[in-house]
C-alpha positions in Angstrom: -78.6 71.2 26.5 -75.9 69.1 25.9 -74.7 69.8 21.6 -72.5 66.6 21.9 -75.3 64.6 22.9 -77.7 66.2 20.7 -76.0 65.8 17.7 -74.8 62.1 18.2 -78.8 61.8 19.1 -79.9 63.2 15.5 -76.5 61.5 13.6 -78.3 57.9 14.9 -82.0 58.8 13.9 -80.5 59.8 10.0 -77.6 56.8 10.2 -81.3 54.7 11.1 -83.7 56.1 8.4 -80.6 55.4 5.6 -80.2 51.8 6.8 -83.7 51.1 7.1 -84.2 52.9 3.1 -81.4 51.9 0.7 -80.9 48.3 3.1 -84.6 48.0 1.8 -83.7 49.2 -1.7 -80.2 47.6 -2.0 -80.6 44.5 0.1 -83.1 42.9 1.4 -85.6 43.2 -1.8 -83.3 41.9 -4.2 -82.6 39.3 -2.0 -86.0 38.4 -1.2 -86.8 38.0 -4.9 -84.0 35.8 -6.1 -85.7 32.6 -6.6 -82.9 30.3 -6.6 -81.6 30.7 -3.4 -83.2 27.9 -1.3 -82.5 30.2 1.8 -86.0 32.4 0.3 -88.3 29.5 -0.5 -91.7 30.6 -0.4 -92.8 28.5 2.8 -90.1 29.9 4.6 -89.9 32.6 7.3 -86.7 33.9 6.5 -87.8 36.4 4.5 -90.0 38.2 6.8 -87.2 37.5 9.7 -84.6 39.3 7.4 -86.4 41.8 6.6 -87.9 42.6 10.6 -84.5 42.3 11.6 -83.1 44.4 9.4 -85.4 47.2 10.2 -85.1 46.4 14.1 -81.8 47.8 14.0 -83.4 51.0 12.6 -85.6 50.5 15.8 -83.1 49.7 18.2 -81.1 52.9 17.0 -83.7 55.3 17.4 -84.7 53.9 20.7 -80.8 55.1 21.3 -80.9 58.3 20.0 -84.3 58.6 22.6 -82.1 57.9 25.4 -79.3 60.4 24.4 -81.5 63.5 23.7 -82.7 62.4 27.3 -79.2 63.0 28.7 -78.6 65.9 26.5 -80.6 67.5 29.2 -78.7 66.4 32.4 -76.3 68.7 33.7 -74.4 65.4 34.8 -75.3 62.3 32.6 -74.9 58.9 33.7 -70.8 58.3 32.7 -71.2 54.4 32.9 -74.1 54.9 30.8 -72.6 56.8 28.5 -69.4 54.9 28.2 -71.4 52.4 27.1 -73.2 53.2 24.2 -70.0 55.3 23.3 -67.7 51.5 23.0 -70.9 50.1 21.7 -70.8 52.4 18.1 -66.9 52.8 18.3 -67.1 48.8 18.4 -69.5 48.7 15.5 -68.0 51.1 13.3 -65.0 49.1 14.1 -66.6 46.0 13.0 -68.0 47.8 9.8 -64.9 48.9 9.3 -62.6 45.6 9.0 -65.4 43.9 7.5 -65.7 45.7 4.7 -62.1 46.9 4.7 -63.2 50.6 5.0 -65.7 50.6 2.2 -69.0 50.8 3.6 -69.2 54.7 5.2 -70.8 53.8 8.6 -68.0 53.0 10.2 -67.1 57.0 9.8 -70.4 58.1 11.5 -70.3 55.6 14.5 -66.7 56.6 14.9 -68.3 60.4 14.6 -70.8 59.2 17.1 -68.8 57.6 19.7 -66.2 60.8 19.8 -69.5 63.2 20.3 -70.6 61.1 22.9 -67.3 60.7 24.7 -66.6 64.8 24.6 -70.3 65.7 25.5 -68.8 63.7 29.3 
């Protein structure tokens, strides 16, 4: 088994459950209760879209970290594949990075992430 791949795997299913928790905590309840912000209006769907889309990252994550404990057990994984999601978390801790100017510590683990995935090759 693959340690790289296997640790990158588990780094993405705890970097999911944190997002999914405190963005629920933090974010997207406060948000949904503020009652002046025409964007929540009670008729509206975007609080139920927020908040789905929010947690589909979670989703979408896991679903990732499925895939690499999958090629943690190939003695010769997929390198296109794995190139791939490696630039896809080095591009989004990237993106976390500059946009919020280093303060928000995601940016660290996708880094972390990308780096596992890339030496695990």
């Amino acid at each position: 088994m693959n340690l790289f791949f296997l640790s990158a795997a588990i780094l993405l299913v705890i970097i999911g459950l944190i997002h999914s928790f405190v963005g629920e905590q933090k974010l997207i309840t406060p948000l949904s209760r503020q009652t002046s912000n025409t964007v929540f209006e009670e008729d509206s769907l975007n609080r139920p879209v927020l908040r789905v889309a929010w947690h589909l990252t979670t989703i979408a994550w896991w679903g990732l970290a499925i895939v690499i404990f999958d090629l943690a057990n190939l003695s010769r994984p997929p390198q296109l594949t794995v190139h791939a999601m490696a630039g896809t978390f080095i591009l989004t801790g990237f993106s976390i990075g500059v946009f919020t100017r280093g303060k928000h510590p995601a940016w660290i683990v996708f880094g972390i992430i990308s780096i596992l995935l890339w030496v695990g090759l």
